[in-house]
N, C-alpha and C positions, 0 to 999 in steps of 0.2 A: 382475585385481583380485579379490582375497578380497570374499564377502559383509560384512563386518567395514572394508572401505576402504570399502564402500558407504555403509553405516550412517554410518560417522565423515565424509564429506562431504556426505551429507544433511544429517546434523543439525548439522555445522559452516554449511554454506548457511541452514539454515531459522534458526540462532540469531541470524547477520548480518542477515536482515530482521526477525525478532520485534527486534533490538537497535534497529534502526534505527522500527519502528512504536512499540515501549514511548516511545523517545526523543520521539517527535513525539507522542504524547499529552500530551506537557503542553501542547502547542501550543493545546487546549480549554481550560487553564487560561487561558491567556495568551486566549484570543481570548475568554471569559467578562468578564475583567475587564477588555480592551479595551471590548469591547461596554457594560459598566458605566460606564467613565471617558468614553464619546462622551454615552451618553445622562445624565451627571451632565451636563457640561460643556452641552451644547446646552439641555436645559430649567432647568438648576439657576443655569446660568452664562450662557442665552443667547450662548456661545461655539462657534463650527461649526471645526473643522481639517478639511482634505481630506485631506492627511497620514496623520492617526490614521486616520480612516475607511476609505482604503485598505489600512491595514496591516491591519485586518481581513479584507477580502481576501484581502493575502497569507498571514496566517495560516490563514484556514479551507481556500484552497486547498493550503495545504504541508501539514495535516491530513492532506485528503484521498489529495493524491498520494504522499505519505509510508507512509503505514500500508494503505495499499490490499494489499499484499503482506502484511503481518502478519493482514491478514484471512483471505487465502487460506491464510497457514501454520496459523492456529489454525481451520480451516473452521468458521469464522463468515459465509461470504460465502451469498447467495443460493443458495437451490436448488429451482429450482423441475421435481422430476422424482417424477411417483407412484412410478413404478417402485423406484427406488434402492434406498429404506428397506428394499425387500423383499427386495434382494438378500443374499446372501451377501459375506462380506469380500472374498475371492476376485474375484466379479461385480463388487464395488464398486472394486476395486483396477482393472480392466480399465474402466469408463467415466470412471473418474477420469485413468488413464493415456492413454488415447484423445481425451478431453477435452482435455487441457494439451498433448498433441502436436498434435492437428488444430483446435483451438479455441483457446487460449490462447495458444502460441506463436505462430500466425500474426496474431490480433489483434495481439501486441506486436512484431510486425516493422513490421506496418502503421501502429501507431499512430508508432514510431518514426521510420520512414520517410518517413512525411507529414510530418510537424511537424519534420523536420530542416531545410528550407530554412527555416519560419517563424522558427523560433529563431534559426539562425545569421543570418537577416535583421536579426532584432531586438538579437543579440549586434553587429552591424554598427554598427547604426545608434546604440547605446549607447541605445535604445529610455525613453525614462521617459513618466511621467503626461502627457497635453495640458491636465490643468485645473490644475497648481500643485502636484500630491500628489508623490509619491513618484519620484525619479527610477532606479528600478532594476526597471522591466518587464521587461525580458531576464530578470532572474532568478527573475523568478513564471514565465514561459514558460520556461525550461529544463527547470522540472518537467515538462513536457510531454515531456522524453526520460531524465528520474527516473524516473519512473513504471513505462513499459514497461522498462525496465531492471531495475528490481527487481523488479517482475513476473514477468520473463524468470526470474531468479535463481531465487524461489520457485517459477518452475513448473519450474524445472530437478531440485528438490530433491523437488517433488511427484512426479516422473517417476522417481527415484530409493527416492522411498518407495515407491513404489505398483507398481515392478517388482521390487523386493526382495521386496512381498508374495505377487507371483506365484512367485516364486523360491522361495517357501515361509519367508522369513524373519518373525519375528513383529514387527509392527510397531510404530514408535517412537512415543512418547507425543509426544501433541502439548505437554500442557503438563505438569511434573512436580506433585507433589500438592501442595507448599506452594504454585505459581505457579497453582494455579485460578484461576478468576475465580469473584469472592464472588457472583454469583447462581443460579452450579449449586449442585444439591442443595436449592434449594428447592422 
């Protein structure tokens, strides 16, 4: 494989999970005006649904497990290491690499691995609400093998970037100049 097939399924990898995190940010929209219509209805209207109130739930956790991977593509995720900043590209490309093979990859085999009996448990049992809400539990736990899946994905693409750099290739933009996010550069 040419450096050039590397590049092109990196960045074909990383656009399928930014597509896939862009897509569930609206799910903040959606869980904002959920969150509006529960507390209209309960003080405004003295009206309670279990229903609604769990679908906030499911919505704040498909957020979560959704765009967890768009975090890592656009490295917005936690980093809590003195050292890094200091490094070189080079250096940074090597604990970033080392990270996602010895650290990330196996988290998401493990998270995967665990929560496979859970889910297909609850896929079993056609799993819903005990208190009257929502009858589709199975499918808020399934994100539980969404997640390290697309995790998996992004760190596949992270490992792709980040050895290309070593390879001496210059590396790919996280995001291009129109798709910024409106609070860099202040």
């Amino acid at each position: 494989m040419t450096k050039q097939n590397l590049q092109n399924g990196q960045q074909w990898l990383t656009a399928f999970t930014t597509t896939i995190g862009r897509g569930s940010a609206w799910l903040a929209l959606l869980l904002v005006l959920g969150i509006v219509l529960v507390v209209v209805l309960r003080y405004g209207f003295n009206i309670g649904n279990i229903a609604l109130q769990e679908s906030l739930t499911y919505l704040h956790g498909s957020l979560f497990m959704l765009a967890i991977a768009y975090t890592l593509a656009e490295d917005e995720h936690v980093r809590v290491d003195v050292l890094y900043q200091r490094f070189s590209p080079r250096g940074q490309a090597w604990v970033n690499l080392l990270g996602t093979l010895f650290l990330l990859l196996p988290i998401c085999v493990a998270i995967f691995w665990l929560s496979l009996d859970y889910v297909a448990s609850s896929w079993r049992e056609q799993e819903g609400s005990a208190n009257g809400g929502l009858p589709y539990v199975y499918l808020l736990k399934s994100l539980l093998l969404v997640l390290p899946a697309l995790l998996s994905v992004q760190a596949l693409a992270e490992l792709l970037r980040h050895g290309l750099t070593l390879l001496g290739a210059p590396l790919p933009p996280r995001t291009t100049e129109h798709e910024k996010h409106p609070e860099e550069g202040l």
